[in-house]
C-alpha positions in Angstrom: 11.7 -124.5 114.9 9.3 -127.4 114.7 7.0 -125.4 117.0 7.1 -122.0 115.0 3.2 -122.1 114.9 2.6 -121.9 118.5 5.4 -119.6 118.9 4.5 -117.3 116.3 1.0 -117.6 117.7 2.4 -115.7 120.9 5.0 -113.5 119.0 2.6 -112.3 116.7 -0.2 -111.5 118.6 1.8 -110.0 121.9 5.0 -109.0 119.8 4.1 -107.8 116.4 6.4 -109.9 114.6 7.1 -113.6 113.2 9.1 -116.0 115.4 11.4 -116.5 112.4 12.7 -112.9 113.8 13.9 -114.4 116.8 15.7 -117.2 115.2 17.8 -115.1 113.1 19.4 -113.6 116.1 19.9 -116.4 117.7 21.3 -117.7 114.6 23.4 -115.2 114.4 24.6 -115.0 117.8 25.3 -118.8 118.0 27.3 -118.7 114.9 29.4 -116.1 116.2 30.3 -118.0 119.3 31.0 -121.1 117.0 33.5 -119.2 115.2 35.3 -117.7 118.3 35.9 -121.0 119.7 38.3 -121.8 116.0 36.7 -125.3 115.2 36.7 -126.4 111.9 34.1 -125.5 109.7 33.3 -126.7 105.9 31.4 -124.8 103.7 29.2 -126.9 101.2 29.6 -125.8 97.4 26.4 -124.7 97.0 26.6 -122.3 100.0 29.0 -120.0 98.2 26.3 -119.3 95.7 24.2 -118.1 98.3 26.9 -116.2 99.9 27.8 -114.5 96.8 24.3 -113.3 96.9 23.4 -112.3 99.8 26.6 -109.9 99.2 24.9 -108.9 96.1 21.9 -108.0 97.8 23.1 -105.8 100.4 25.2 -104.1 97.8 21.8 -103.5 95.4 20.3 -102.0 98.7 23.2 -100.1 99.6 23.1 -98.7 96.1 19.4 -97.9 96.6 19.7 -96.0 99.5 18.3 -98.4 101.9 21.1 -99.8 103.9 20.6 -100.6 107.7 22.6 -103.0 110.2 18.7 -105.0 110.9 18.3 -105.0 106.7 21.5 -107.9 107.0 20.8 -109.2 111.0 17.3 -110.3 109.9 18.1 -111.3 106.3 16.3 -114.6 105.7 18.8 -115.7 103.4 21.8 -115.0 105.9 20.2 -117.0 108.8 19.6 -120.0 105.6 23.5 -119.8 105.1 24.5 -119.9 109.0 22.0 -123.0 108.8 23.5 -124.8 105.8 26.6 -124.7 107.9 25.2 -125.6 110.8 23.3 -128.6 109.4 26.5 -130.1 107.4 28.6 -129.9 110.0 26.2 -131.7 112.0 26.3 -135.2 113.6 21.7 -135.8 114.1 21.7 -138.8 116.5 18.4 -141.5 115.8 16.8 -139.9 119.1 16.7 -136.7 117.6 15.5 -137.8 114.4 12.6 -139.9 115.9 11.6 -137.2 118.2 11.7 -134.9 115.2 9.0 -137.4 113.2 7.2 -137.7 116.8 6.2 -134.1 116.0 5.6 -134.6 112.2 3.3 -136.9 112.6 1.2 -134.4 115.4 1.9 -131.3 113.1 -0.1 -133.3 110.0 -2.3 -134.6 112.6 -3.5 -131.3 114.0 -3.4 -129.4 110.5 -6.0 -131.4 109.1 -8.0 -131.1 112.1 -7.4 -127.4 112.3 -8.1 -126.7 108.2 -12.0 -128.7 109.0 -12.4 -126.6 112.2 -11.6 -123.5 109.8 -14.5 -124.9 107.5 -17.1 -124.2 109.6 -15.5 -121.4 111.7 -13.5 -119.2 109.6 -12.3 -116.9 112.5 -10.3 -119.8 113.8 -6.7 -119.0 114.2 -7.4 -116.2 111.8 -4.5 -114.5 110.8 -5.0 -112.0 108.3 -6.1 -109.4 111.0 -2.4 -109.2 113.0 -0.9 -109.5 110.0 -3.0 -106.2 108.7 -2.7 -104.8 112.1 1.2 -104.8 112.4 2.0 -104.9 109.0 -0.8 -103.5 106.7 -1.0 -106.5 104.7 -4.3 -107.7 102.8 -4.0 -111.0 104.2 -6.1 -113.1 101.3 -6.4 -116.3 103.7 -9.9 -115.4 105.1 -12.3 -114.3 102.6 -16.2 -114.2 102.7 -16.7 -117.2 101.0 -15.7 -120.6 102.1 -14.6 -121.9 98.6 -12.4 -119.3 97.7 -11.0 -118.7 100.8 -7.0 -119.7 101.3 -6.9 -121.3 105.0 -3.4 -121.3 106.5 -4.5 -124.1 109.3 -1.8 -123.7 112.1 0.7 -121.7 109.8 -0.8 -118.4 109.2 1.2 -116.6 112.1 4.5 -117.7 111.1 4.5 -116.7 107.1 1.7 -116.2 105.2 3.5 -118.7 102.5 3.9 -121.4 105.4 1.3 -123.4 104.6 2.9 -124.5 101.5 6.2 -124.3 102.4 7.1 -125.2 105.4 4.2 -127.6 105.8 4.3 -129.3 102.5 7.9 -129.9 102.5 7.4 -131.5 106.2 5.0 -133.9 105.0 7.2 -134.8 102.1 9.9 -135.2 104.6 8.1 -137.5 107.0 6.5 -139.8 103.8 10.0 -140.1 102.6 10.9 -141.4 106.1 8.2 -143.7 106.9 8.6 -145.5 103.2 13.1 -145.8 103.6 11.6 -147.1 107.1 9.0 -149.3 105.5 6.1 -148.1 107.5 3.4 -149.3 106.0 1.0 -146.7 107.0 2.0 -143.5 105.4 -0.7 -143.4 103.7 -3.2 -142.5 106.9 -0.4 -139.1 106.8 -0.9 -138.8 103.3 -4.5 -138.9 103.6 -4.2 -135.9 106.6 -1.9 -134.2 104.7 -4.3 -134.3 101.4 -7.2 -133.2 103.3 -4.8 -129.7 104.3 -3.7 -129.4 100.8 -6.9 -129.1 99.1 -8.5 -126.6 102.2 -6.3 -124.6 101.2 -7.9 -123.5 98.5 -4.4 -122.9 97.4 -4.0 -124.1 94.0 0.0 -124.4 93.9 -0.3 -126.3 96.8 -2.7 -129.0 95.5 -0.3 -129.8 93.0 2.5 -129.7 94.7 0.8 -132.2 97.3 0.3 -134.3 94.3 4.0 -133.9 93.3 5.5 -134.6 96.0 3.4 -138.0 96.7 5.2 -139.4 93.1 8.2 -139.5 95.3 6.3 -143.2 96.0 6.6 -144.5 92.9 10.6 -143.8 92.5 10.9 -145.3 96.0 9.4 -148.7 95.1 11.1 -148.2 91.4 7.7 -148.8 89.7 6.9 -150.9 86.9 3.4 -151.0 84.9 2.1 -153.5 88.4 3.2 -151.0 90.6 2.1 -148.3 89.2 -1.6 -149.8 89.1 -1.0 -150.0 92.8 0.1 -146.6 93.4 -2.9 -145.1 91.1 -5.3 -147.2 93.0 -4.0 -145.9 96.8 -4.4 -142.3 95.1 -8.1 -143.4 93.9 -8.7 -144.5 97.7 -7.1 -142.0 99.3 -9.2 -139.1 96.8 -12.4 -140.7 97.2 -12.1 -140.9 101.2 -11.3 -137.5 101.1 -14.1 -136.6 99.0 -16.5 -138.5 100.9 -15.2 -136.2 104.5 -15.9 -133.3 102.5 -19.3 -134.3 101.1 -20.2 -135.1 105.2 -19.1 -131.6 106.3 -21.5 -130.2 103.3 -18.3 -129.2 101.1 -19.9 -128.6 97.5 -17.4 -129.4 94.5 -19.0 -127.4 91.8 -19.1 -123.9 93.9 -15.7 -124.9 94.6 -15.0 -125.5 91.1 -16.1 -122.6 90.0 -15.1 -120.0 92.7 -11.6 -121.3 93.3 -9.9 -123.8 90.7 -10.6 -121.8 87.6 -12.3 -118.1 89.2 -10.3 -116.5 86.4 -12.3 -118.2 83.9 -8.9 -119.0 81.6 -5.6 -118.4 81.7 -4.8 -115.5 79.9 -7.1 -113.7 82.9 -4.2 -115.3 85.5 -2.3 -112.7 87.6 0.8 -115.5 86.7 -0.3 -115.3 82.8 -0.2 -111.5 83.0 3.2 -111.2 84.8 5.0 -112.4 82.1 3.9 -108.8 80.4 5.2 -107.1 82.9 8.1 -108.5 83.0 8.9 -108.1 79.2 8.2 -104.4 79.8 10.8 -103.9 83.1 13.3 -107.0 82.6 14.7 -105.0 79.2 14.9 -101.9 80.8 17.9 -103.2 83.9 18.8 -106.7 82.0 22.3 -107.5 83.7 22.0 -105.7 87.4 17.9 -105.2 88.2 16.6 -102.7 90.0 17.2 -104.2 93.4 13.6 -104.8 93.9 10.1 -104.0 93.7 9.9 -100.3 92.7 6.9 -97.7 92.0 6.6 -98.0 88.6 7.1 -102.0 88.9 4.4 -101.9 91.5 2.3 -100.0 89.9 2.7 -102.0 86.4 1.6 -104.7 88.6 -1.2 -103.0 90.4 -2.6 -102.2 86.3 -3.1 -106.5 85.8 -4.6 -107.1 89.3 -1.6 -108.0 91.6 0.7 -106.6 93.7 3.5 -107.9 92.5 5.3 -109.3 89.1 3.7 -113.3 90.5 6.3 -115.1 89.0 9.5 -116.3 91.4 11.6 -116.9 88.4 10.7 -113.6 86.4 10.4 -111.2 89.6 13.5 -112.2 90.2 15.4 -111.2 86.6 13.9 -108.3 86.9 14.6 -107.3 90.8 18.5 -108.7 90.4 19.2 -109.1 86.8 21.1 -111.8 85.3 24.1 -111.1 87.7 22.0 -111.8 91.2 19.8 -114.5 89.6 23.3 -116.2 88.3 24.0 -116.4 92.0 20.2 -117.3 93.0 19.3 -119.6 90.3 22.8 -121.1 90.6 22.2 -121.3 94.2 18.7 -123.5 93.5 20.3 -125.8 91.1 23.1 -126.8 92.8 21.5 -127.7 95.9 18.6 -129.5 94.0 21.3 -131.4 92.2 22.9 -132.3 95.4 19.5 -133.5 97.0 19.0 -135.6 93.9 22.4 -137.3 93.9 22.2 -138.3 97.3 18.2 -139.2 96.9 19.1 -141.5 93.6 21.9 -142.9 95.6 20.5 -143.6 98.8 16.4 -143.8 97.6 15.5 -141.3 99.9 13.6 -138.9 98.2 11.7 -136.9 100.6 14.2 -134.2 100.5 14.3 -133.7 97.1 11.1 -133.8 96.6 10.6 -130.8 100.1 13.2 -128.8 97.8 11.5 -129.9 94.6 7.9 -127.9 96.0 9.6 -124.4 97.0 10.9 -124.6 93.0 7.2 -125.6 91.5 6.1 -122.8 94.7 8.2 -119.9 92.3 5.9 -120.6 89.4 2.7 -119.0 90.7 4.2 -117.2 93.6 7.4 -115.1 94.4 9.8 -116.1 97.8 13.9 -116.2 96.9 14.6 -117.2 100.2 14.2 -120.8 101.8 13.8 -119.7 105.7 10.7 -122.5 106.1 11.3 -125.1 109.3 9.7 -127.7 106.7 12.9 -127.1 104.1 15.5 -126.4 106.9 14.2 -129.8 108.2 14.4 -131.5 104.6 18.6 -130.6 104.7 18.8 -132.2 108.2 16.9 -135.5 107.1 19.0 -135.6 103.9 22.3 -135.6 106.2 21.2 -137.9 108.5 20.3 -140.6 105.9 23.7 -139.5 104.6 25.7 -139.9 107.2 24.1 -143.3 108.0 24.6 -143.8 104.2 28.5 -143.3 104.7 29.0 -145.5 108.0 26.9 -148.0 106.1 29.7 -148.3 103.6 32.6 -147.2 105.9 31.5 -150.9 107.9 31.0 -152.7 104.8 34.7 -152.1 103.8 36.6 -152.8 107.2 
């Protein structure tokens, strides 16, 4: 999975679909096999909220017509529960761990490298066109102009949301790593991985680069001292960054104005303007939904300048109700409650903090599922330092 760029690179272009496809069967297909062979198996708590939904789903679809045996084989959120079980039953050895933040460190590396490239040639790794091609979709990555422009760096073949969550969530991963290791140069990565964020010319995912970088303060439990410290490595780190854009002739104030606030306010926000939208459906279907994006929905959306109600949280009342989203929601919170207890206990927080991205991600943008390597790879980090967590104490006590 930690190679789904390249591979999707391939699959894309030669196959007409995502690598994530070809996980999911295999996903499947080894899960099956574990099962026939009667081991043991536990089931987290949290799971069965995701269970319970994925039921739900397929039931809303069946309802709606639209059943199909590939609608459930290649279900993102089935192939995140076969992987929940997968991960906690799960011994990850130190080789695998280290290999694993081997290729972190190239994957930051060769993002930011990839993101400048893309400055200067925007036709690099472009992948709005096989996406339009096999899909039909308006891919907004590439755009005619350079500062409003949303560049996927390596990630555009694998999701068109995989910049910021798979990638994001990876970096939060491997800072959370190198400061429980104390590494002392995590901030050259966070520098790399700043440099990403803001060509993104995404705007959720500058904040959320800038969210999940707090995770150093409650490492290093900051007082007023520390806190100068931090704020003055963020200074460093900004104005470094600035100064590499200034070199490649990056102007700020086009940027400014063409990107951070093109709206002009935010009433005139596609995000501000969902919330309409959703008062007018969300009413209509309050307990069950209407299993998804329909015409009129579409359409309603279409009417404020999107194509969909942008809103995780509020697309989701009003595609599943309050039942599904009991389920979904319930699902969220339970496993970001878990992440947190461990993360308070054990002080690594850069898997809460992956999780604690695809949650701010739902505010501006709408994905219920979390099949991202970058958050797959937060839950095997936060069972590693776990499990190292509990032998820790296990040796203590004999």
């Amino acid at each position: 999975m930690l190679f789904s760029p390249l591979f999707s690179y391939y699959t894309m272009n030669f196959l007409g679909f995502p690598v994530t496809k070809i996980f999911s069967l295999l996903l499947l297909l080894y899960f099956i096999i574990i099962i026939s062979t009667n081991q043991k198996i536990l089931i987290p708590k949290y799971a069965y909220f995701l269970l319970f939904f994925i039921i739900y789903v397929q039931l809303r679809i069946w309802i709606n017509g639209k059943t199909g045996i590939f609608n459930i084989l290649f279900s993102p959120h089935l192939s995140v529960f076969i992987l929940i079980i997968l991960i906690f039953n799960t011994y990850f050895t130190d080789r695998f761990i280290n290999r694993s933040i081997l290729i972190f460190k190239l994957t930051v590396l060769i993002a930011a490298i990839v993101s400048i490239i893309q400055i200067v040639n925007t036709d690099f790794l472009n992948a709005s066109k096989v996406w339009s091609r096999f899909y039909g979709v308006d891919n907004i990555f590439f755009d005619s102009d350079i500062y409003s422009m949303r560049r996927s760096s390596i990630f555009g073949f694998v999701d068109t949301n995989e910049i910021g969550l798979s990638y994001l969530p990876l970096l939060s991963v491997l800072i959370g790593f190198m400061l429980f290791q104390r590494h002392r140069f995590y901030y050259v990565f966070l520098f790399f991985g700043g440099i990403t964020a803001v060509l993104t010319n995404g705007r959720y995912i500058m904040i959320a680069f800038v969210l999940l970088t707090i995770q150093i303060l409650i490492f290093q439990k900051v007082k007023i001292q520390g806190f100068f410290k931090y704020a003055i490595l963020i200074t460093i780190v900004g104005f470094l960054l600035i100064r590499l854009l200034f070199a490649l002739g990056y102007n700020f104030q086009e940027w400014y104005s063409a990107r951070l606030l093109a709206e002009g306010s935010l009433e005139e926000t596609t995000r501000y303007k969902a919330i309409g939208t959703f008062l007018k459906f969300f009413p209509e279907n309050v307990m069950f939904g209407f299993g998804g994006a329909t015409e009129e929905i579409t359409e309603a959306s279409h009417d404020v300048g999107s194509s969909q109600i942008h809103v995780g949280y509020l697309a989701g009342l009003v595609y599943y109700g309050i039942v599904g989203c009991f389920f979904l929601f319930g699902f969220w919170f339970l496993l970001a409650k878990e992440l947190y207890k461990r993360a308070k206990e054990i002080n690594y927080w850069g898997s809460f903090f992956a999780f604690l991205v695809f949650l701010w991600a739902n505010v501006t943008l709408v994905t219920f599922h979390i099949f991202f390597y970058g958050i797959i790879f937060a839950l095997v980090f936060d069972k590693y330092f776990f499990d190292k967590y509990q032998e820790q104490i296990k040796s203590q006590t004999l």
